[in-house]
Wavefront OBJ file of the C-alpha trace (Angstrom):
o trace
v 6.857 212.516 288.326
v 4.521 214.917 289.025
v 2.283 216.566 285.771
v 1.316 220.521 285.870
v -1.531 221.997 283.160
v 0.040 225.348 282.125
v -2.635 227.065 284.432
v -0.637 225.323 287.341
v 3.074 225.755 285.999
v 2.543 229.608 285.474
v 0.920 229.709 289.081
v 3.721 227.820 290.209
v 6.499 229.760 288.677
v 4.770 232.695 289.858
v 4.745 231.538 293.866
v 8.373 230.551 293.123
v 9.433 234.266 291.717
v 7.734 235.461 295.034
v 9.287 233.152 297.489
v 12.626 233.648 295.898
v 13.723 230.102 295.829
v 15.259 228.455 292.986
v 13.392 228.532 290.098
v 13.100 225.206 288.051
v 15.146 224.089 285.154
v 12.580 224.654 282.310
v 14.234 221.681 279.811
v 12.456 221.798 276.619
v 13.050 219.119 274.800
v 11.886 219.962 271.038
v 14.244 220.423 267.955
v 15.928 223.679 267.678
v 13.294 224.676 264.547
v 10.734 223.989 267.311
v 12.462 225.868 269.949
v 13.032 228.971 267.867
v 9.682 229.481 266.543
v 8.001 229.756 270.449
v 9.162 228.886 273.788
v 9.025 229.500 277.742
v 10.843 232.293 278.874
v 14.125 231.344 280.660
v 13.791 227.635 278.939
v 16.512 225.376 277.903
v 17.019 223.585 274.748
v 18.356 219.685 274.614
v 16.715 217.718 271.939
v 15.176 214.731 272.646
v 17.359 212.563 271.510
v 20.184 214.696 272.790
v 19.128 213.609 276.233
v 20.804 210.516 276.949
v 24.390 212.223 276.666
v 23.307 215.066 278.361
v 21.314 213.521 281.111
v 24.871 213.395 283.254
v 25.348 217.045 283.342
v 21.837 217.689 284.640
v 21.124 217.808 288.479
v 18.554 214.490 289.243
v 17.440 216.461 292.384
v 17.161 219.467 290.639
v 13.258 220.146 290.254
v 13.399 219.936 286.534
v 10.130 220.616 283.956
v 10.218 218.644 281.344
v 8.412 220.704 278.120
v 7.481 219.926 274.499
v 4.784 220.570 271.750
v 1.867 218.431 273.133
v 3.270 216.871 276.472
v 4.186 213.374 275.045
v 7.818 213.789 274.770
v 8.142 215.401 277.330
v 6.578 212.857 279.548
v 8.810 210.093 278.082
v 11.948 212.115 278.455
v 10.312 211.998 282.089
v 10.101 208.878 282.502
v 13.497 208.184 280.770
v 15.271 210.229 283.583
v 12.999 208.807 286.163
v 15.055 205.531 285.109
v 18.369 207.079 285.765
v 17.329 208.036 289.326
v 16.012 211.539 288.990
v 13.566 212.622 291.680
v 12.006 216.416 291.251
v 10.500 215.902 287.673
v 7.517 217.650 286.358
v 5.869 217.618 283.191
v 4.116 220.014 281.374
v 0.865 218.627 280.478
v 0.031 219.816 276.658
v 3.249 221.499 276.224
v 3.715 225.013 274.580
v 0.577 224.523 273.123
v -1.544 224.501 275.821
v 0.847 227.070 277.208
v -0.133 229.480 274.453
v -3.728 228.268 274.799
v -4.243 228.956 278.566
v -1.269 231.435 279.140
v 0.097 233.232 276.594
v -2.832 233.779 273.447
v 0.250 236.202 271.951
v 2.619 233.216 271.548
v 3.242 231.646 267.937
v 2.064 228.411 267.510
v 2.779 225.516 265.012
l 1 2 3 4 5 6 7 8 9 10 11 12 13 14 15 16 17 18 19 20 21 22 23 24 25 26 27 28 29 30 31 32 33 34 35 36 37 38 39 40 41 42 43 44 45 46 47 48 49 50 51 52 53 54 55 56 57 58 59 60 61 62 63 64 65 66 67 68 69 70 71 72 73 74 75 76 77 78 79 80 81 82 83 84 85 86 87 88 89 90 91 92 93 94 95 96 97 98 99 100 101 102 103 104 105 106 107 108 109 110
C-alpha cells in the first residue's frame, strides 16, 4: 500500500488527467452523512463496514484510493483489502480533511 498527502494525490490526479490513463477509483469509505456533507470529486461511496460484501465487485488490480475523514479508516480498509489480495492501493493520508486543508480551503469541513 502506498500512502499520498493530499498535496501528492491532487498532483497525481492531475498527471493522470494529462496522460489520459485511467483515473483511480476514489473509494471513500465514510457514512453517507459524512459523504454528503464534503467529498472528492468523482468519489465513490461504500461504508466501511459495507466493505467486506462489496470488496468482490471491486477490481484488486484496479489502482484504488482508499479516503476517509482523518486517514485511519481508510488505511485499515487498506489493509483489509490488502488481505484479500489487492495490489494497487493507496491511501489518502489525513483524509478530506487534510484535503480541504492543503487543497481545497472552499470545502466544508466537520
Amino acid at each position: 500500500m502506498r500512502h499520498f498527502t493530499a498535496t501528492e494525490l491532487w498532483a497525481y490526479l492531475q498527471s493522470v488527467s494529462k496522460e489520459k490513463t485511467p483515473p483511480p477509483l476514489l473509494l471513500d469509505v465514510r457514512e453517507p452523512w459524512e459523504f454528503e456533507h464534503c467529498r472528492l470529486a468523482h468519489s465513490k461511496l461504500v461504508p466501511m463496514r459495507q466493505i467486506p460484501d462489496y470488496a468482490t465487485q471491486l477490481d484488486p488490480e484496479q489502482e484504488t484510493v482508499v479516503i476517509c475523514h482523518h486517514g485511519i479508516r481508510s488505511r485499515q480498509v487498506a489493509q483489509y483489502l490488502e488481505s484479500l489480495g489487492f495490489t494497487n492501493l493507496i491511501n489518502l493520508t489525513g483524509g478530506v480533511e487534510a484535503w480541504a486543508n492543503d487543497i481545497d480551503p472552499e470545502m466544508k469541513r466537520y
